[in-house]
PDB file of N, CA, C and O in Angstrom:
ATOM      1  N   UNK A   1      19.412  -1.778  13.529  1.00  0.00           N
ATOM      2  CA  UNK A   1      18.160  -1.107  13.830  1.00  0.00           C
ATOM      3  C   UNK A   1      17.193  -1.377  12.687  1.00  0.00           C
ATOM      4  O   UNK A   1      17.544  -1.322  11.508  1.00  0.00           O
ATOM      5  N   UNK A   2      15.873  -1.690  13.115  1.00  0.00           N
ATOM      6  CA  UNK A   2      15.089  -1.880  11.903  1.00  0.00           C
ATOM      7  C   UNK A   2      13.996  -1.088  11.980  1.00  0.00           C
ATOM      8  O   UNK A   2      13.931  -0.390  12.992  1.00  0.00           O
ATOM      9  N   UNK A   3      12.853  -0.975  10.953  1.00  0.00           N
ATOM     10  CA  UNK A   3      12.149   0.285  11.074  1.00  0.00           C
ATOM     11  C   UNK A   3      11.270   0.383  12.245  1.00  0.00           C
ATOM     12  O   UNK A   3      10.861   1.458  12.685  1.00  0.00           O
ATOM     13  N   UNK A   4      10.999  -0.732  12.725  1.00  0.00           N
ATOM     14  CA  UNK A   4      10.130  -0.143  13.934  1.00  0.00           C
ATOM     15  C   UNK A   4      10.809   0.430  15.235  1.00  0.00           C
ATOM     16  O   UNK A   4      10.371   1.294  15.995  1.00  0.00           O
ATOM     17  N   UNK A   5      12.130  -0.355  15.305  1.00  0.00           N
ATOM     18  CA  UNK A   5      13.248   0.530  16.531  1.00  0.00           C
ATOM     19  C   UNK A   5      13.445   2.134  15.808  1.00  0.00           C
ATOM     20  O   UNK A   5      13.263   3.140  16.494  1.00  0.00           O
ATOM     21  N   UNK A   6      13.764   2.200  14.624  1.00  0.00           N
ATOM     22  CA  UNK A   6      13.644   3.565  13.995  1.00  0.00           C
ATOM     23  C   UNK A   6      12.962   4.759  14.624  1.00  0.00           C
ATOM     24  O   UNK A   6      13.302   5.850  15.082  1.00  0.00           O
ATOM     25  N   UNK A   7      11.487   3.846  14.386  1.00  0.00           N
ATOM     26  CA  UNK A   7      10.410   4.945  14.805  1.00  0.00           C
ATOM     27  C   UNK A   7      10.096   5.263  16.007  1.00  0.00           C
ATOM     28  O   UNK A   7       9.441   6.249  16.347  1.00  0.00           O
ATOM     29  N   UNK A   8      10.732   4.114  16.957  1.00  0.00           N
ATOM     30  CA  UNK A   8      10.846   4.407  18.316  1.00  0.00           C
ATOM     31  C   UNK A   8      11.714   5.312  18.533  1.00  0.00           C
ATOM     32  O   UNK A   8      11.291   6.283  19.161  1.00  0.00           O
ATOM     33  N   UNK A   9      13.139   5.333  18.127  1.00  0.00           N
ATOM     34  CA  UNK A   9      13.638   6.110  18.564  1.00  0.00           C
ATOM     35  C   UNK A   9      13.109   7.927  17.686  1.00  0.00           C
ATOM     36  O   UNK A   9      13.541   8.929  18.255  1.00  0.00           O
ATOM     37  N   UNK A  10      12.530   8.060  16.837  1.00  0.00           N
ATOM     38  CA  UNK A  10      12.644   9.165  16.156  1.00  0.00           C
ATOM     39  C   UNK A  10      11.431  10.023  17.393  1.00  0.00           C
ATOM     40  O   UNK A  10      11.527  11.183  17.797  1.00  0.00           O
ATOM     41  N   UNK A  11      10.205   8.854  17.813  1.00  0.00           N
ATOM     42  CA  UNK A  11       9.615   9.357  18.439  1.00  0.00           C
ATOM     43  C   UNK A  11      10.039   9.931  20.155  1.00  0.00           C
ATOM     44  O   UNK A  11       9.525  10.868  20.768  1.00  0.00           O
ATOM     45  N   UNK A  12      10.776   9.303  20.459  1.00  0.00           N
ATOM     46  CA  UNK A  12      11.828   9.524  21.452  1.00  0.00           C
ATOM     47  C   UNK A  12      12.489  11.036  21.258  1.00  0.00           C
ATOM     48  O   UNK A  12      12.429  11.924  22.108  1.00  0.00           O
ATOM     49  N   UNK A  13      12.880  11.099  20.471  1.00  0.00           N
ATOM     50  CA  UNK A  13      13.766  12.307  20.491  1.00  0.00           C
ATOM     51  C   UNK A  13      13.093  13.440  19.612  1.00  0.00           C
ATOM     52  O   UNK A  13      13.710  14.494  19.461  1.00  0.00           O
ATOM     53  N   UNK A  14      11.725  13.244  18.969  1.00  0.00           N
ATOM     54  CA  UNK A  14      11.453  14.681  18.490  1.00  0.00           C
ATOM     55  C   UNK A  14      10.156  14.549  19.811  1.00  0.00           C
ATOM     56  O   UNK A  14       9.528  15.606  19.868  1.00  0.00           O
ATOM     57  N   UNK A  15       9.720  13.622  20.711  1.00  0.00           N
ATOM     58  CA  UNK A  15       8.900  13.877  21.959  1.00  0.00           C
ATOM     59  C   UNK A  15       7.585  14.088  20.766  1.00  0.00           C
ATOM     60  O   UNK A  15       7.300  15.266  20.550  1.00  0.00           O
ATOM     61  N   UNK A  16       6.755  12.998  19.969  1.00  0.00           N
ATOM     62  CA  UNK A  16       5.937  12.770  19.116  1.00  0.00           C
ATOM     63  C   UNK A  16       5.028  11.391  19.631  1.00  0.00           C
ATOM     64  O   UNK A  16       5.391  10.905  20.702  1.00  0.00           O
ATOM     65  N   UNK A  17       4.279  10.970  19.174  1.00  0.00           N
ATOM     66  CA  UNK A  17       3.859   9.760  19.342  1.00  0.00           C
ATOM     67  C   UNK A  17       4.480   8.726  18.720  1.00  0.00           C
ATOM     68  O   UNK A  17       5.658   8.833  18.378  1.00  0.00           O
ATOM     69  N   UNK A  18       3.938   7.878  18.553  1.00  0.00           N
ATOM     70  CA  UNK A  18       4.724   6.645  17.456  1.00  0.00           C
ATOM     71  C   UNK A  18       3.870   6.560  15.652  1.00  0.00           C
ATOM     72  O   UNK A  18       4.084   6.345  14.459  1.00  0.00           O
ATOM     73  N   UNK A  19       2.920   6.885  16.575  1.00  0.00           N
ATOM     74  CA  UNK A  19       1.910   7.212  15.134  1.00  0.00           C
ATOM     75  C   UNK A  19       2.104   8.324  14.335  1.00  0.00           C
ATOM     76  O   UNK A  19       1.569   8.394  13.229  1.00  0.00           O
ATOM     77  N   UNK A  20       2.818   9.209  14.778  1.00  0.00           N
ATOM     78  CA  UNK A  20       3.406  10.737  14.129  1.00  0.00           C
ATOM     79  C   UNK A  20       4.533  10.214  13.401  1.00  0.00           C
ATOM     80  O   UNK A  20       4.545  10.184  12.170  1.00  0.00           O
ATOM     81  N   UNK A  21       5.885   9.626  14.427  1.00  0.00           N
ATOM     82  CA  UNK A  21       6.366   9.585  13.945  1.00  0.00           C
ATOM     83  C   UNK A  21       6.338   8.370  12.799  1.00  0.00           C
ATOM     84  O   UNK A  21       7.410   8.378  12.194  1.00  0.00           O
ATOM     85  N   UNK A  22       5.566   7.477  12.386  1.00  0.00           N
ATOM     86  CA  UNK A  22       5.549   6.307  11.547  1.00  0.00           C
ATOM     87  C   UNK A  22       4.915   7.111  10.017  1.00  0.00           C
ATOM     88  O   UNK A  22       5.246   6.923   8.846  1.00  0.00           O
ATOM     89  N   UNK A  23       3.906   8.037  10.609  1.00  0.00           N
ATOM     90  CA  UNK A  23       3.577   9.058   9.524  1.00  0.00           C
ATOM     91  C   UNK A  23       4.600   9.767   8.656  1.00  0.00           C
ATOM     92  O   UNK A  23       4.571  10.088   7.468  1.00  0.00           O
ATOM     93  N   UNK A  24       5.788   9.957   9.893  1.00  0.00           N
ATOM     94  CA  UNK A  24       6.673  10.959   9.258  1.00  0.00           C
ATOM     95  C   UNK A  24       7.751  10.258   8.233  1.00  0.00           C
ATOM     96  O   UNK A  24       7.979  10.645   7.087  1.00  0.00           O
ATOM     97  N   UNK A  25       8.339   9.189   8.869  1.00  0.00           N
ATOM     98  CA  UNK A  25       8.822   8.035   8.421  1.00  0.00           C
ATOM     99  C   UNK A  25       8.405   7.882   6.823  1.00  0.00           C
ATOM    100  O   UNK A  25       9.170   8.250   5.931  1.00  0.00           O
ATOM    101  N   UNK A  26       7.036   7.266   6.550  1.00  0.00           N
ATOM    102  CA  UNK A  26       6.842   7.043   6.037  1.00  0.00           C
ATOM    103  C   UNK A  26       6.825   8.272   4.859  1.00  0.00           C
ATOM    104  O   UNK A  26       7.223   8.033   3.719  1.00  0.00           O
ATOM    105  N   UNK A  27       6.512   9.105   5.107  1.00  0.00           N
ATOM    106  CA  UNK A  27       6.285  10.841   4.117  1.00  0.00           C
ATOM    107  C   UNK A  27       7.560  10.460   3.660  1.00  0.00           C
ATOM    108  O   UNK A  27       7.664   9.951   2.544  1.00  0.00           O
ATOM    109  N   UNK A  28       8.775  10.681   4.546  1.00  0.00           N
ATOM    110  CA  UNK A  28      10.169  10.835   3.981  1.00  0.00           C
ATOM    111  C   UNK A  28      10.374   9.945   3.116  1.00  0.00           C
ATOM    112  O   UNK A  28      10.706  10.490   2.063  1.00  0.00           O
ATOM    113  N   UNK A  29      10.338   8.628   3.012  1.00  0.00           N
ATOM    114  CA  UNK A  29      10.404   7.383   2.548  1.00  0.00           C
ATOM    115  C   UNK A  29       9.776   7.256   0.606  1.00  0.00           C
ATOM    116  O   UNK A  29      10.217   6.834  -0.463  1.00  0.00           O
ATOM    117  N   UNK A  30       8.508   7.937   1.145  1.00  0.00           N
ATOM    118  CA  UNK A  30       7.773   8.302  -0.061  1.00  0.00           C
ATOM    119  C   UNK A  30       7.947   9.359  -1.050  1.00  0.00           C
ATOM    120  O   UNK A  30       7.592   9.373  -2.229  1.00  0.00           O
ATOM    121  N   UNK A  31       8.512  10.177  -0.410  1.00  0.00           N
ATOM    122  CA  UNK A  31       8.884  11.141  -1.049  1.00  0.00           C
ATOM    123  C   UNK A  31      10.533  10.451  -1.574  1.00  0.00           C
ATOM    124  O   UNK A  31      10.791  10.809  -2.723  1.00  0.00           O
ATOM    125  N   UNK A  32      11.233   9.885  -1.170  1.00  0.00           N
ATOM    126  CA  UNK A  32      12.708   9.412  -1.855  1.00  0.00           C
ATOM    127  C   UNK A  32      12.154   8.680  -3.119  1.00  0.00           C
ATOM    128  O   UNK A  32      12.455   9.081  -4.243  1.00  0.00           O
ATOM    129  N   UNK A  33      11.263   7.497  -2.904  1.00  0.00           N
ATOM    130  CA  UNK A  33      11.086   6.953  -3.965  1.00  0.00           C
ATOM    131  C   UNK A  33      10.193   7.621  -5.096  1.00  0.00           C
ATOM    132  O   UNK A  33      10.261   7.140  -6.227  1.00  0.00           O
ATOM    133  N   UNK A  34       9.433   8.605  -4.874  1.00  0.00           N
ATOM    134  CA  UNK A  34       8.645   9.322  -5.495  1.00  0.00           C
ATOM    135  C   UNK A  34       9.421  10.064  -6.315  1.00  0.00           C
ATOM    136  O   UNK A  34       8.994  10.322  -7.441  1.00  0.00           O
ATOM    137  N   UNK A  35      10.675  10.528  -5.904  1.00  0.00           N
ATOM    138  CA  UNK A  35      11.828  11.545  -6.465  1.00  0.00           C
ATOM    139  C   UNK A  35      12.438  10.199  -7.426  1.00  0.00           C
ATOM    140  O   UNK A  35      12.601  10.484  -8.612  1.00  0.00           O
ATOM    141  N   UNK A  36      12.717   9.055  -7.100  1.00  0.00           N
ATOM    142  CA  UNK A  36      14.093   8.208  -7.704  1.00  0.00           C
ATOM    143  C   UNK A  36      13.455   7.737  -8.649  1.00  0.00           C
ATOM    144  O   UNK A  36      14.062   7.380  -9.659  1.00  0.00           O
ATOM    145  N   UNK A  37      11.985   7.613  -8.551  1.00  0.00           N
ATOM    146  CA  UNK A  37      10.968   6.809  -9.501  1.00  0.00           C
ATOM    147  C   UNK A  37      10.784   8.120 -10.926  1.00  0.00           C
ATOM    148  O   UNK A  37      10.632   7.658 -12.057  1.00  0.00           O
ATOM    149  N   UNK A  38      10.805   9.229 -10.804  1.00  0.00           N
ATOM    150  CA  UNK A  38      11.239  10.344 -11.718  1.00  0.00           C
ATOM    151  C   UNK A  38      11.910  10.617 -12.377  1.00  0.00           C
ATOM    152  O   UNK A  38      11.783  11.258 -13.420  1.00  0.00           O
ATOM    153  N   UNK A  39      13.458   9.843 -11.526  1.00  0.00           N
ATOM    154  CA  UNK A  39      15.029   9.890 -12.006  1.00  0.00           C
ATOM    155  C   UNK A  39      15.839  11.020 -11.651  1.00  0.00           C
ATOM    156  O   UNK A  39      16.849  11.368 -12.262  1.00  0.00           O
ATOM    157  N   UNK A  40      15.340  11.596 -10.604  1.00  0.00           N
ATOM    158  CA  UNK A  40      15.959  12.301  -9.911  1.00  0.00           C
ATOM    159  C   UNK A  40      16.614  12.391  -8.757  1.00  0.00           C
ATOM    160  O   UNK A  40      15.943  11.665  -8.024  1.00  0.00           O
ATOM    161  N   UNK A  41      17.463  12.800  -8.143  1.00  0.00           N
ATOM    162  CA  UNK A  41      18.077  12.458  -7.023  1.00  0.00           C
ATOM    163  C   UNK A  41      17.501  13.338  -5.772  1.00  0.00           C
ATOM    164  O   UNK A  41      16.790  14.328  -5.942  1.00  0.00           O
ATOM    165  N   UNK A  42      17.904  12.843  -4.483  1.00  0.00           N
ATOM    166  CA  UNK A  42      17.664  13.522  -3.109  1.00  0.00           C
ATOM    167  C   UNK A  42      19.432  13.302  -2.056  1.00  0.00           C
ATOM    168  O   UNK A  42      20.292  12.484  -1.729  1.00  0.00           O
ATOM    169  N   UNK A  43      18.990  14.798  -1.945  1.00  0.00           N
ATOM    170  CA  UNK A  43      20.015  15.440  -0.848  1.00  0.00           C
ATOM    171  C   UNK A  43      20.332  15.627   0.144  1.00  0.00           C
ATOM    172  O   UNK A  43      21.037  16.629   0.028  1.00  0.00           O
ATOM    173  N   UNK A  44      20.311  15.242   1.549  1.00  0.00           N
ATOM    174  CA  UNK A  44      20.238  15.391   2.680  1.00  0.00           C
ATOM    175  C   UNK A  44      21.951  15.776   3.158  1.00  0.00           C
ATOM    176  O   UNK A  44      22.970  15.138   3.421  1.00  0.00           O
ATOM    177  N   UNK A  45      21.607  16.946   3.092  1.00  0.00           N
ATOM    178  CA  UNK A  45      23.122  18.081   3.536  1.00  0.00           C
ATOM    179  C   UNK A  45      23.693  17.290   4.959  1.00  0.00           C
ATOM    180  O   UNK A  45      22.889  17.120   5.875  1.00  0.00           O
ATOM    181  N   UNK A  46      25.549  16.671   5.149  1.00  0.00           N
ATOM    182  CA  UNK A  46      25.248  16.182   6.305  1.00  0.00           C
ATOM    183  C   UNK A  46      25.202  14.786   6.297  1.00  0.00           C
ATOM    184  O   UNK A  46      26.013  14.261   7.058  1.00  0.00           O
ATOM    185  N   UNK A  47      24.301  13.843   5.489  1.00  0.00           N
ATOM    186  CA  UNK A  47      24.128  12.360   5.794  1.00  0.00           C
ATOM    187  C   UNK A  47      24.385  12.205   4.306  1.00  0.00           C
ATOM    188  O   UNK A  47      25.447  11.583   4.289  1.00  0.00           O
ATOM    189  N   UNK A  48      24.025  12.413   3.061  1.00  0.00           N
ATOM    190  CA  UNK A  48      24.407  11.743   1.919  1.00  0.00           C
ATOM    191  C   UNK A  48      23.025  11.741   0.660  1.00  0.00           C
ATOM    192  O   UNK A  48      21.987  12.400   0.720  1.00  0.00           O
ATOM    193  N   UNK A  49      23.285  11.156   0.006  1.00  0.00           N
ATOM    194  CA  UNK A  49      22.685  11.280  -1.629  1.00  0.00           C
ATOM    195  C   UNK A  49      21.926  10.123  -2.009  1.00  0.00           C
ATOM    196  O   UNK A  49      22.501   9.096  -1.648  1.00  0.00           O
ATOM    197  N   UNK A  50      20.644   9.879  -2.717  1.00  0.00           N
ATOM    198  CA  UNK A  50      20.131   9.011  -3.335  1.00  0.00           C
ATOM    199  C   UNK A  50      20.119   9.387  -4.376  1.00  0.00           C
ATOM    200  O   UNK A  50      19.930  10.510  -4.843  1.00  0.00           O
ATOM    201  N   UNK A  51      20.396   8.124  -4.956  1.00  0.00           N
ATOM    202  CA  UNK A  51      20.609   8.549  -6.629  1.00  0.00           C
ATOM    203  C   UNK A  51      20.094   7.007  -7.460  1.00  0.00           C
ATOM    204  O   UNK A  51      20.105   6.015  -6.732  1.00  0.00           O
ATOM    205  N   UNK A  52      19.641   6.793  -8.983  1.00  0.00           N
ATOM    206  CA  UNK A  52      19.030   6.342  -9.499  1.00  0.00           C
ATOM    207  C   UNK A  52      20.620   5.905 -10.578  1.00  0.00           C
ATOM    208  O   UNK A  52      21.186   6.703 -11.324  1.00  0.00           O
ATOM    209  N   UNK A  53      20.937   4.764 -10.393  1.00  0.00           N
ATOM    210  CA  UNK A  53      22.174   4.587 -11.869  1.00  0.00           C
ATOM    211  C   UNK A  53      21.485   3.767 -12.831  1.00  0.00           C
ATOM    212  O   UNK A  53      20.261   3.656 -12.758  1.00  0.00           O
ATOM    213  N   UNK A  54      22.186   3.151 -13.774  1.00  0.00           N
ATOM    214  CA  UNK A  54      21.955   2.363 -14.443  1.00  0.00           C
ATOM    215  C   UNK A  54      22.711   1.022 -14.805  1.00  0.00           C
ATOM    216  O   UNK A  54      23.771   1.132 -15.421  1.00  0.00           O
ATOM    217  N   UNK A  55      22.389   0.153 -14.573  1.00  0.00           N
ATOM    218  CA  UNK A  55      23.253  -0.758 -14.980  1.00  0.00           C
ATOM    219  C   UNK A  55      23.170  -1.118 -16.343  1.00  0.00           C
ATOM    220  O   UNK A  55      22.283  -0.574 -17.000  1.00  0.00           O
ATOM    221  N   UNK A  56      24.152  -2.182 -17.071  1.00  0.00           N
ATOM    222  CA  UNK A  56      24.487  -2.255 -18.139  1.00  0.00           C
ATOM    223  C   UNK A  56      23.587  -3.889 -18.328  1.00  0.00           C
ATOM    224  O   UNK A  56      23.512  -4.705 -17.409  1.00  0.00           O
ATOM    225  N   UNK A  57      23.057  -4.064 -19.524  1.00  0.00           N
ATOM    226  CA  UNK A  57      23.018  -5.715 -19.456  1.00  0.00           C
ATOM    227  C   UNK A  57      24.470  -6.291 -19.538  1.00  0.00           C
ATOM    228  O   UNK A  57      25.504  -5.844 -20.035  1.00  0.00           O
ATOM    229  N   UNK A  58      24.206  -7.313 -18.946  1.00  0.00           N
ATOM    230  CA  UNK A  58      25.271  -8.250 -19.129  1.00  0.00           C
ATOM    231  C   UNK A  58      25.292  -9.893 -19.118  1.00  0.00           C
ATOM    232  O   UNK A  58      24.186 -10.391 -18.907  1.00  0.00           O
ATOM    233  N   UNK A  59      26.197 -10.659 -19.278  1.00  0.00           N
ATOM    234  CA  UNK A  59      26.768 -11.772 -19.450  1.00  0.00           C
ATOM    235  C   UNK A  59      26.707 -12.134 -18.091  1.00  0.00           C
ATOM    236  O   UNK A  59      27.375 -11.456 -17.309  1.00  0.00           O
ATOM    237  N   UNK A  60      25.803 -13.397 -17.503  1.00  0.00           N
ATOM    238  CA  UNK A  60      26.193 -13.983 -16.191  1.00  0.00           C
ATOM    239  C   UNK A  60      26.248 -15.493 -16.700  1.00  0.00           C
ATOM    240  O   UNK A  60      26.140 -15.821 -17.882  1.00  0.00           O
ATOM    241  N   UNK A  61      26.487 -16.613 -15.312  1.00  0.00           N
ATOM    242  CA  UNK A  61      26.351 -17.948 -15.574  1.00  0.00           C
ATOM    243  C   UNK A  61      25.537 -18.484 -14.213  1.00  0.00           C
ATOM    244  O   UNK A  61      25.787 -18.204 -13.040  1.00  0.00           O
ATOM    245  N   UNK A  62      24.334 -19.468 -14.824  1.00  0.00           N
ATOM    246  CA  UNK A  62      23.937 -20.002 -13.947  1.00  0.00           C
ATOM    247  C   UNK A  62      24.661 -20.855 -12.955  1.00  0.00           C
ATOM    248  O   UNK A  62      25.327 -21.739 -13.494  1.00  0.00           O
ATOM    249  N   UNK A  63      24.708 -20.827 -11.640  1.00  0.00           N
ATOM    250  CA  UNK A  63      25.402 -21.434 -10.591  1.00  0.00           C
ATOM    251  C   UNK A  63      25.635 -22.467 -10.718  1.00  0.00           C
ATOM    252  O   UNK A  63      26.747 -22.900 -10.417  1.00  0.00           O
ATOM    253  N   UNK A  64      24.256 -23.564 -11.422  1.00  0.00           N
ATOM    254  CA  UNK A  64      24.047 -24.737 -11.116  1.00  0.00           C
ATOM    255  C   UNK A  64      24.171 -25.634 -12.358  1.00  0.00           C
ATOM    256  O   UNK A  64      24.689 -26.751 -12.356  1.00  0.00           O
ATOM    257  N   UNK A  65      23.665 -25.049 -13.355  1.00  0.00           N
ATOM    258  CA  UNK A  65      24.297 -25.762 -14.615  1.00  0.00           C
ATOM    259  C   UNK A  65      25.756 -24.917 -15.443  1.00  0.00           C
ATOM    260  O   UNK A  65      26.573 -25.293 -16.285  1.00  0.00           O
ATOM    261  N   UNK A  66      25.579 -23.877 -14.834  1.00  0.00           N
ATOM    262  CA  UNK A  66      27.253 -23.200 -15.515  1.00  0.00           C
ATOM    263  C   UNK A  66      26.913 -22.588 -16.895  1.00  0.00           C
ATOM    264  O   UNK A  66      27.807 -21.998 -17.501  1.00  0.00           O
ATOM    265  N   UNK A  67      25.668 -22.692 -17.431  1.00  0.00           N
ATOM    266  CA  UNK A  67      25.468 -21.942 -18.377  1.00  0.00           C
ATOM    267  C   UNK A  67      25.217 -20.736 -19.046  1.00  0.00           C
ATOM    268  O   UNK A  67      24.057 -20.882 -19.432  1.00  0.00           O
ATOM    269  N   UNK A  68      25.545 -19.791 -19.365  1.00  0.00           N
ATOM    270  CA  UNK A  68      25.484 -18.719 -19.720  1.00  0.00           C
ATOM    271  C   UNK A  68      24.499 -17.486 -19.650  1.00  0.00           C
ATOM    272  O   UNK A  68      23.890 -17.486 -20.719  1.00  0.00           O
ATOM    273  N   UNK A  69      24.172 -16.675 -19.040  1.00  0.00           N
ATOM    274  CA  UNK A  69      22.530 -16.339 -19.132  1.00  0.00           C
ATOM    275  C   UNK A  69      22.505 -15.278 -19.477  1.00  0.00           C
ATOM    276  O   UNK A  69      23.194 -14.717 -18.624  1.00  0.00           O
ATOM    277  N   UNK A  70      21.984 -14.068 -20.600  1.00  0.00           N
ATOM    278  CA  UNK A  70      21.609 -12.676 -20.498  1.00  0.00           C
ATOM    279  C   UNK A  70      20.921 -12.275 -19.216  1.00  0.00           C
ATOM    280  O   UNK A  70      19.831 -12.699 -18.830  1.00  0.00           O
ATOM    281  N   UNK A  71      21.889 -11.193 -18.459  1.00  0.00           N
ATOM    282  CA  UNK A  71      20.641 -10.198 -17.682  1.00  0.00           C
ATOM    283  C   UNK A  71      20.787  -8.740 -17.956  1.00  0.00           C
ATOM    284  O   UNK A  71      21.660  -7.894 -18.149  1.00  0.00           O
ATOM    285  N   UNK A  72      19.298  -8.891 -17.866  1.00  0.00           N
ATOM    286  CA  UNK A  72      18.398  -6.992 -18.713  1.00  0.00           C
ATOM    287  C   UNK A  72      19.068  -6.040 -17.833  1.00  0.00           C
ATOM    288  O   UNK A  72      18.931  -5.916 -16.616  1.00  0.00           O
ATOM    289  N   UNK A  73      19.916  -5.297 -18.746  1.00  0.00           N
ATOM    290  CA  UNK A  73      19.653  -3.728 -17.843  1.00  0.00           C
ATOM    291  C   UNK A  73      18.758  -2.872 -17.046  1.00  0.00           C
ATOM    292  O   UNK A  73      17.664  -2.425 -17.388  1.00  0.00           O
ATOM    293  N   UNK A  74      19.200  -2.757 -16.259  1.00  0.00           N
ATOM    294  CA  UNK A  74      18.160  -1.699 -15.110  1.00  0.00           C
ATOM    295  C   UNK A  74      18.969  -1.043 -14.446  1.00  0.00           C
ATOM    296  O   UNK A  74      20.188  -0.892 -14.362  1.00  0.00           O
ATOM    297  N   UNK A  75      17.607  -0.502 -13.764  1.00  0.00           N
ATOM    298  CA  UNK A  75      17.621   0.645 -12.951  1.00  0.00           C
ATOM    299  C   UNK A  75      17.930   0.201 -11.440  1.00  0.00           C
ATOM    300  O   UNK A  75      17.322  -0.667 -10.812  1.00  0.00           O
ATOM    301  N   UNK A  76      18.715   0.771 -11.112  1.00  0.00           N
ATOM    302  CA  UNK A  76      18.912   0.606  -9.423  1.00  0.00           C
ATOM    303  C   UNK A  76      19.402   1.640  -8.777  1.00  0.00           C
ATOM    304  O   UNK A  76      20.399   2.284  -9.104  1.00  0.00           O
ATOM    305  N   UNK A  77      18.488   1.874  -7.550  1.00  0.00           N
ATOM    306  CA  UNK A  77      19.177   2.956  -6.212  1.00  0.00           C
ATOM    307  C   UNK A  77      20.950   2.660  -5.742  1.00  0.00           C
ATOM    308  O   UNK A  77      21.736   1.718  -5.643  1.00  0.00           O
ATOM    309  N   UNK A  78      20.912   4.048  -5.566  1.00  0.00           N
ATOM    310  CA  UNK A  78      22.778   4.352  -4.894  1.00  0.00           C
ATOM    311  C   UNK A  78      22.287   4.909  -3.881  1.00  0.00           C
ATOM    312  O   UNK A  78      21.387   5.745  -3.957  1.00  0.00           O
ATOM    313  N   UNK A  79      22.852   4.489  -2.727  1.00  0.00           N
ATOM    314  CA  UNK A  79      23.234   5.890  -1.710  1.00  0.00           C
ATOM    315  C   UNK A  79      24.594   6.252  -1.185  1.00  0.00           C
ATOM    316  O   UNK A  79      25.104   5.605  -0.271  1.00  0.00           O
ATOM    317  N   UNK A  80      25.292   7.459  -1.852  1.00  0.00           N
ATOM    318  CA  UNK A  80      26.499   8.085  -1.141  1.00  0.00           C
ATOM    319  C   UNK A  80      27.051   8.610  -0.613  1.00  0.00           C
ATOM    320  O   UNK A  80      27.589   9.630  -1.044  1.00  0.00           O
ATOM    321  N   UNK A  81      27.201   8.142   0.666  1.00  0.00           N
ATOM    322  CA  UNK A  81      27.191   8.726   1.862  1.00  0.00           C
ATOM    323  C   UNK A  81      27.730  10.106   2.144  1.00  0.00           C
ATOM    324  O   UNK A  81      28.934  10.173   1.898  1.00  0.00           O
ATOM    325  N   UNK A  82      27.165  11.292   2.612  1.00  0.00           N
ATOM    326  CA  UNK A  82      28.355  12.780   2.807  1.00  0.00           C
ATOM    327  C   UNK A  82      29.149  12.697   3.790  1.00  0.00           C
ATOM    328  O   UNK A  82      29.018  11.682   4.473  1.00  0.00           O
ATOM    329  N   UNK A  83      30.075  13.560   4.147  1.00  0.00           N
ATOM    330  CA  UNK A  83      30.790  14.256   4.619  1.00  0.00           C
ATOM    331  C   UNK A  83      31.113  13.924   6.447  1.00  0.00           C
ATOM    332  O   UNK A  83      31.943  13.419   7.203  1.00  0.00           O
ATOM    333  N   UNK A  84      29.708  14.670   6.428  1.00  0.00           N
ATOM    334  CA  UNK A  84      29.380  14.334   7.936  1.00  0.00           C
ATOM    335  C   UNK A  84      28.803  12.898   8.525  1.00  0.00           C
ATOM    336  O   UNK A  84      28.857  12.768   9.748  1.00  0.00           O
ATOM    337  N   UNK A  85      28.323  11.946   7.840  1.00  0.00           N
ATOM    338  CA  UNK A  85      27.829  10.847   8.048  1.00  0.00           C
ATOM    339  C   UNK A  85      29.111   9.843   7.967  1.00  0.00           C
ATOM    340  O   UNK A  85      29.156   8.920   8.779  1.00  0.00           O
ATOM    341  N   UNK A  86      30.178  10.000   6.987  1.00  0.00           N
ATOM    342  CA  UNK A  86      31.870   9.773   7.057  1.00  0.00           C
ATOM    343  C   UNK A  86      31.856   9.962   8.107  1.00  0.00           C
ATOM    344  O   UNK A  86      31.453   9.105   8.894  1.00  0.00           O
ATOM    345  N   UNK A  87      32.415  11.492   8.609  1.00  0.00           N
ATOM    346  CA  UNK A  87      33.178  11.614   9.626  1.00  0.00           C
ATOM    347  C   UNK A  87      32.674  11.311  11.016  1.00  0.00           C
ATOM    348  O   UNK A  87      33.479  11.586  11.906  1.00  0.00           O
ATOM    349  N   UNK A  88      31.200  10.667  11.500  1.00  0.00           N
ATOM    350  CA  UNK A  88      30.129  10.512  12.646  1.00  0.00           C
ATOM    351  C   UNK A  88      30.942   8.818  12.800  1.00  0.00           C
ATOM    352  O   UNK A  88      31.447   8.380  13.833  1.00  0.00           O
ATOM    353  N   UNK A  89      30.859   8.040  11.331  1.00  0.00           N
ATOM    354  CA  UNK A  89      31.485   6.641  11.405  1.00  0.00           C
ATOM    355  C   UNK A  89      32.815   6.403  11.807  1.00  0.00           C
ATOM    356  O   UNK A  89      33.249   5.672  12.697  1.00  0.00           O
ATOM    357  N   UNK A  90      33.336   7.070  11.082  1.00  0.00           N
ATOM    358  CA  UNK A  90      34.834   7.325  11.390  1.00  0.00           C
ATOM    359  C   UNK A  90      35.233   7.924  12.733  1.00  0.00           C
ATOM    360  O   UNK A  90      36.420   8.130  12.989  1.00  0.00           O
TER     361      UNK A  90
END
């Protein structure tokens, strides 16, 4: 599913337009990164967790000449899935 089947279906089932729901979509969306961009996490009781880790620099090798390369530590999104979003897959 990609975001525009998304918004079809969200508009489908809360009986919204497509323009509501692309609004809404988007609020939620903005608001995750607005929270992760802070360094804080988001909760959705039920489906699972966004969270902000850190990676470490490290030691890689280029593919093509095999040579050695530093890469910079950063920041990157997690999401871990809850309980109920497990047991819906399962």
């Amino acid at each position: 599913m990609n975001k525009s089947e998304l918004i079809e279906h969200i508009a489908r089932q809360a009986d919204i337009s497509k323009a509501a729901a692309t609004r809404a979509l988007e609020a939620v969306i903005g608001g995750v990164k607005t929270t992760l961009k802070k360094g804080g996490s988001v909760s959705i009781v039920g489906f699972g967790t966004f969270a902000v880790t850190k990676r470490a620099a490290r030691v890689g090798r280029n593919p093509r000449t095999k040579e050695p390369i530093k890469i910079k530590s950063a920041k990157v999104p997690k999401f871990r899935p809850g309980k109920g979003l497990k047991d819906a897959v399962n």
